[in-house]
N, C-alpha and C positions, 0 to 999 in steps of 0.2 A: 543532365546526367541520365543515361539510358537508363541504366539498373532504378533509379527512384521511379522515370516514366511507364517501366513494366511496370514495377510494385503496384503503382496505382491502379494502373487498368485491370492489374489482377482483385486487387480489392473490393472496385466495383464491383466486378462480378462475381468475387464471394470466392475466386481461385485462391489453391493453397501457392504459395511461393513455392522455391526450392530451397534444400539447405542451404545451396552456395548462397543464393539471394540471401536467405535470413543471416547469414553469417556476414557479407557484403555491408550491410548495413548495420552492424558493431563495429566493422572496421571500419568503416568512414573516418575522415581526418575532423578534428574540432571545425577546419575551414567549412567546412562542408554542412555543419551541424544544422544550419536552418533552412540548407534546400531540407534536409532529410527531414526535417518537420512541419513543413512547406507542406510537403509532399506527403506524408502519413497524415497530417491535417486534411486534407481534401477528404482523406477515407472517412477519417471519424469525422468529419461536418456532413457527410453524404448519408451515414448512416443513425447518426444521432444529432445531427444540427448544433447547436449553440446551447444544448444542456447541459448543464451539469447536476447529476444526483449527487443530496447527500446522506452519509450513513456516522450512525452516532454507537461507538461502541458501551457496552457495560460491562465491567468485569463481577463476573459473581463469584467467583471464588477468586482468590491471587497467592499465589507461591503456593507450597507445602506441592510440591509437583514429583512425583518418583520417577520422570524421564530425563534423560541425559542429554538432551538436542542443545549444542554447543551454542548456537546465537540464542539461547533461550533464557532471561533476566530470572524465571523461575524455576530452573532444573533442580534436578536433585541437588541436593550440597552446595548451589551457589550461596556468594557471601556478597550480593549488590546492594544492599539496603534498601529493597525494594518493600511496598507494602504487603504483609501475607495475613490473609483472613479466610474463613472459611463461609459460607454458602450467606449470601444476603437474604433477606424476606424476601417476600414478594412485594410487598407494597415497598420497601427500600429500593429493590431495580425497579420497579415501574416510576417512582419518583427520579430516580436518576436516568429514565429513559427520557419521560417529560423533560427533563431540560434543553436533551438534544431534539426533540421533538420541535419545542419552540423556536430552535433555532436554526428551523427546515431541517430539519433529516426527514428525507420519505422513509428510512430504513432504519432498524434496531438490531445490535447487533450482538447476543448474549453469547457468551464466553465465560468458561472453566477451564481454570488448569487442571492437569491429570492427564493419566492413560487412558482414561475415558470413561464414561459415566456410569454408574450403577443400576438398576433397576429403581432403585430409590431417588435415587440425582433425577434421571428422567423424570417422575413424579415429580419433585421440586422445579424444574423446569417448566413444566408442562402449567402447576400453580401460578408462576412467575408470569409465562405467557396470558395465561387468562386473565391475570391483573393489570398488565400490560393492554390487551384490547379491550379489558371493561371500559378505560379512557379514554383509547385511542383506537376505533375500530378499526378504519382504513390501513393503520400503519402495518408494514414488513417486518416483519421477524425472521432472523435469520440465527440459528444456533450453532455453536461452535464448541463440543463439549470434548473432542477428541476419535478415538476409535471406537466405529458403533458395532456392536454385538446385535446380531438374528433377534427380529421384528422390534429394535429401537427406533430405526427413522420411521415405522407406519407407527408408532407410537407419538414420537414428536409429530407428524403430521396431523395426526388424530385430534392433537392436542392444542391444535392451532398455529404450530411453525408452518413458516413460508418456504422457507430455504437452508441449508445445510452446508457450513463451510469446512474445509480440510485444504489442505496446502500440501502439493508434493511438496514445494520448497528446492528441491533443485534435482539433478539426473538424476538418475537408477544407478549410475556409473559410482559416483560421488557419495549418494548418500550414507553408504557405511561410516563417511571419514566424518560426518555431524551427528549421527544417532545411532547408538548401539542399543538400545534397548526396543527398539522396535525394527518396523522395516520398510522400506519404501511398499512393497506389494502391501501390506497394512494399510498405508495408505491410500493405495488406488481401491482398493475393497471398500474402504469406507465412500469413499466418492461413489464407486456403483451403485452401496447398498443406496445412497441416498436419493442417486440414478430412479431406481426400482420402486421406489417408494411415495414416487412422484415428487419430491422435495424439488425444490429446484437448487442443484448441485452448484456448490462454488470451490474453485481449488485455484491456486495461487503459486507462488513464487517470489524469493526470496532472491536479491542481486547483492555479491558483492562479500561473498563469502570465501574469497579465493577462489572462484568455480571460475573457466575457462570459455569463453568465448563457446566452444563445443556444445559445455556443460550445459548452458543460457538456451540454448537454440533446442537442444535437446530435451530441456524440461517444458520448453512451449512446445513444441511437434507434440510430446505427448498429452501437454492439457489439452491440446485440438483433438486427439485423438478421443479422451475419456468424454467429450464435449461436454463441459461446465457450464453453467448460464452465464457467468461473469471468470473475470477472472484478474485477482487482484494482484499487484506488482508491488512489492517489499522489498525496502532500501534498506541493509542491515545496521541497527544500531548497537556499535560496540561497545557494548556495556562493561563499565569495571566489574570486572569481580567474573566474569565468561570465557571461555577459551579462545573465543574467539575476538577479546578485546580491544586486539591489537590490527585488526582488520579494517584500512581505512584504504580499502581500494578504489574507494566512486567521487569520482567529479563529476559537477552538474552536467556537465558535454556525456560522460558516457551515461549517465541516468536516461537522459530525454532517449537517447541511442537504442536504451534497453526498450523504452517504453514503445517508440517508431518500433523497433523489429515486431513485440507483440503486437501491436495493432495492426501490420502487414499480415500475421501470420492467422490472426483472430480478425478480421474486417470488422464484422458484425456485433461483434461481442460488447458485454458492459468489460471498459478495462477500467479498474481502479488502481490511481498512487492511493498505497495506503500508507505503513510505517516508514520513518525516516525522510521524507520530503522537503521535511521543515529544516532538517542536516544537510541534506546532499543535494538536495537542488536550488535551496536557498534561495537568492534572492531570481533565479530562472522557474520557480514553479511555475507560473505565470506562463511561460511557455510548454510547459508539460500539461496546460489543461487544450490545447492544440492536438495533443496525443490520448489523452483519458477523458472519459467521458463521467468520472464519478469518483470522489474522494469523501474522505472522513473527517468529520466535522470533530473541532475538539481535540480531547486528551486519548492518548492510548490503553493500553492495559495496562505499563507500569511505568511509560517516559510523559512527559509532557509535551503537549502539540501548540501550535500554534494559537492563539486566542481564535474561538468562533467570529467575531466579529470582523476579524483580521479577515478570515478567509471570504468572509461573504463581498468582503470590500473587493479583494483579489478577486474573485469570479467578476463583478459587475466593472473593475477596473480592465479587465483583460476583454470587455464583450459578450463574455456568457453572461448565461441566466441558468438561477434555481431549478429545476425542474419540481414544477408541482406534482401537489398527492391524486391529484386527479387525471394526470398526465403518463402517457403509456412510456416505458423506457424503452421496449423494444421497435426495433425495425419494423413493417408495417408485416412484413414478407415474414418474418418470426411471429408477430402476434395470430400470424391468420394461421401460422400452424400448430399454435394451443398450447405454447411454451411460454416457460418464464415466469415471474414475477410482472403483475399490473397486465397481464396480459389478455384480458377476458372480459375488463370494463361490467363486473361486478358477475361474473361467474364463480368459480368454484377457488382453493388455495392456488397460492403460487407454484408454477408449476404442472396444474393440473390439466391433464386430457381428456377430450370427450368420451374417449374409449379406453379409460383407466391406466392406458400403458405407461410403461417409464420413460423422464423424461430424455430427452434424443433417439425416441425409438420411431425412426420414419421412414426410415425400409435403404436410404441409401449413407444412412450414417453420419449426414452433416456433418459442418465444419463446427470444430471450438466455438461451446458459445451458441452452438445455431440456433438459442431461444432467448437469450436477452441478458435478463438480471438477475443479478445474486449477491449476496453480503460478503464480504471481505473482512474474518473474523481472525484471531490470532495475531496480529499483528504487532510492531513492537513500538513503532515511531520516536521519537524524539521534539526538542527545543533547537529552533533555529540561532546559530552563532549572533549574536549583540556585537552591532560596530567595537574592535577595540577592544575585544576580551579575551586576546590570545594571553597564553605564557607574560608577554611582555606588559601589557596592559594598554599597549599603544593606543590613541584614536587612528582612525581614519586616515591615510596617508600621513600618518604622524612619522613615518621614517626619515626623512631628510626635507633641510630648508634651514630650521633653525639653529642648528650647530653653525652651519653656512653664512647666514644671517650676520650671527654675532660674529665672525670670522671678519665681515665686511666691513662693516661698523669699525671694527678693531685696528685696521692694519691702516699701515703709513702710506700707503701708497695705492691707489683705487686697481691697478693692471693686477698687483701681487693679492690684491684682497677678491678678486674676481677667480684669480687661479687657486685662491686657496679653497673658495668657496664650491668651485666645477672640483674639486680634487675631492671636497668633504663630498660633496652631494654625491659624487659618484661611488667612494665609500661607503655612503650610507646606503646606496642601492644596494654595493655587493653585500653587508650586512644583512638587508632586507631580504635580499635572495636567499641567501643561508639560514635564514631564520625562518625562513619561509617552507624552505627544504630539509627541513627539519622538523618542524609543524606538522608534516607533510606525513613524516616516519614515523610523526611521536602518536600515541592514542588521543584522542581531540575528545577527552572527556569533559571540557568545558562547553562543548556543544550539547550534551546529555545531561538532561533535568531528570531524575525520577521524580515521578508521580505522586504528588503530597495532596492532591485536591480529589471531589467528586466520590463515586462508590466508594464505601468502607473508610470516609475518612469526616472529619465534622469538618472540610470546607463546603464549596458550593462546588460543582462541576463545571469544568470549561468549554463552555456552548455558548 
């Protein structure tokens, strides 16, 4: 396929595609689905090899949220039965950091609900962080508190944060129809300030929100544009109780799809699957670490994730390996220009320049990303579907054979018991199709766990 063989060669050299291209490659047919990650895999093995980072979220505060952002399990007024607590000690996240720590995360990833943090929240952050590297000195800190107000990120800096996450989450176009209480431009000002402040910037995106092929292409053009150190890829989990919980647009084919285009469009970049993976890519994650170079170890902020253990099988089953704490994430060509996260092999924060400046400030504006790493904070994830737990409770190809069976068994005549058996079986297919396509319409909240484990709850955390 020509259009895959440009992509590539553009990749290598770090070229931006075009729209057409990046839209060309959403539309690809399912047939098509594993040159297109064939092919986007060449990029990411060229620039990050056979690594995979991981990052281990903490929730410090959960619900009591005064924004309206419609895929959001913690808006104002939602009724999800999610957990809601306000701010944890310090020593409580840095204990719930240690879990995912042990179970390799190079990366931590502290997160608050709200519009965004107070003067005082910073303080409490900042305390958090310090208890956090009194144990763990090497580890990444990346915080996710919301919209930041004039000299907050040289605050969190100051204070020991690596990195600063914020999520467009989808167009300029679009964004009205998810959040009315804030603004998309809110958003990109929080990614500059964090820009400016040397953080190392991370902003993201949300798939599968109803947003259009358009939408998709246009909200990566601009995370290229703002250049984030990473840049996380969010599968929306439609939670009961959200406006949006009837939103079950992604198959595993158009996931990997999304993930190929941003890796075209971002070469270089850390891309992280964060939420939802364990729903919509199901049992194909395994081929979306082909496409990302870094996922989240564990439970989300309010869905349940995969078991830790699970995942680390799945990396070392699929050919990756862990990326060590002592291990640079980025490209060789990004760490020599003094970007990113692990970038400096015991220099200064994440992020930092030798000449103070903000970070993507290199006179010709680099591509998305053009420094490496960054946390992927906010996210929503979920519980991958259990053979056999639709609606119906079926196993496993449990739809047709045994009505058939006893059919065979039954009849007086083996020709008539053969045609009754092809007539059931084939019933039972059309059944299965309609049941299927139905499934399909209906909200798949049997795939959505909320979150009963870890921060703020007397289980243990899933790492």
């Amino acid at each position: 396929m020509n259009l895959l063989n440009t992509l590539v060669d553009k990749g290598l050299r770090r070229e931006t595609p075009t729209r057409e291209e990046a839209l060309a490659v959403l539309a690809t047919s399912d047939d098509d689905v594993l040159d297109v990650v064939a092919a986007a895999g060449r990029v990411r093995r060229h620039w990050f090899g056979r690594r995979v980072k991981l990052n281990y979220l903490v929730n410090l505060k959960s619900g009591l949220c005064p924004e309206d952002c419609s895929y959001c399990s913690q808006r104002l007024g939602s009724d999800t039965g999610i957990l809601k607590y306000s701010w944890l000690k310090p020593e409580e996240a840095s204990k719930a950091a240690a879990a995912g720590l042990a179970g390799g995360a190079k990366r931590v990833c502290l997160v608050a609900s709200g519009r965004g943090p107070t003067d005082r929240d910073v303080e409490r952050v900042a305390g958090t962080i310090a208890a956090i590297k009194e144990r763990h000195e090497d580890v990444e800190v990346c915080a996710c508190l919301g919209l930041l107000s004039e000299g907050q990120a040289e605050r969190l800096r100051a204070a020991g944060a690596d990195a600063y996450n914020h999520n467009l989450n989808t167009s300029e176009a679009t964004y009205g129809d998810i959040t009315t209480t804030h603004t998309y431009a809110d958003r990109v000002d929080t990614v500059r300030k964090a820009h400016a402040a040397g953080l190392s910037a991370c902003s993201g995106l949300i798939a599968g929100m109803g947003e259009s092929d358009e939408d998709l292409v246009d909200v990566v053009f601009a995370l290229r544009a703002l250049d984030p150190d990473s840049v996380p890829v969010n599968f929306l989990i439609p939670v009961e109780g959200t406006p949006l919980a009837a939103e079950w647009n992604l198959t595993p084919q158009r996931c990997l799809r999304i993930l190929a285009m941003v890796r075209f469009v971002c070469p270089d970049v850390e891309v992280r699957i964060a939420g939802g993976r364990e729903v919509h890519l199901r049992t194909l994650q395994p081929l979306a670490l082909h496409l990302a170079n870094s996922i989240f170890l564990g439970d989300y902020l309010t869905t349940e994730g995969q078991a830790g253990r699970a995942d680390l099988e799945m990396i070392a089953d699929a050919g990756f390996e862990v990326e060590g704490a002592d291990e640079v994430t980025l490209p060789a060509h990004r760490a020599a220009a003094g970007g990113g996260c692990g970038a400096h092999e015991g220099a200064g924060a994440c992020g930092s320049h030798g000449d103070g400046g903000a970070c993507g400030s290199h006179g010709d504006g680099g591509a998305c990303g053009s420094h490496g790493d960054g946390g992927a904070c906010g996210s929503h994830g979920g519980e991958g579907a259990e053979c056999g737990t639709e609606a119906g409770g079926a196993g496993c190809g449990g739809h047709a054979g045994a009505a058939g069976s006893t059919a065979a068994e039954s009849a007086a005549a083996g020709a008539d018991a053969a045609r009754t058996d092809a007539a059931r079986t084939d019933a039972a297919r059309t059944d299965a199709a309609r049941t299927d396509a139905a499934r399909t319409d209906a909200a798949r909240t049997d795939l959505v766990a909320v979150r009963r484990r870890g921060a703020g709850t007397d289980l243990a955390p899933n790492a």
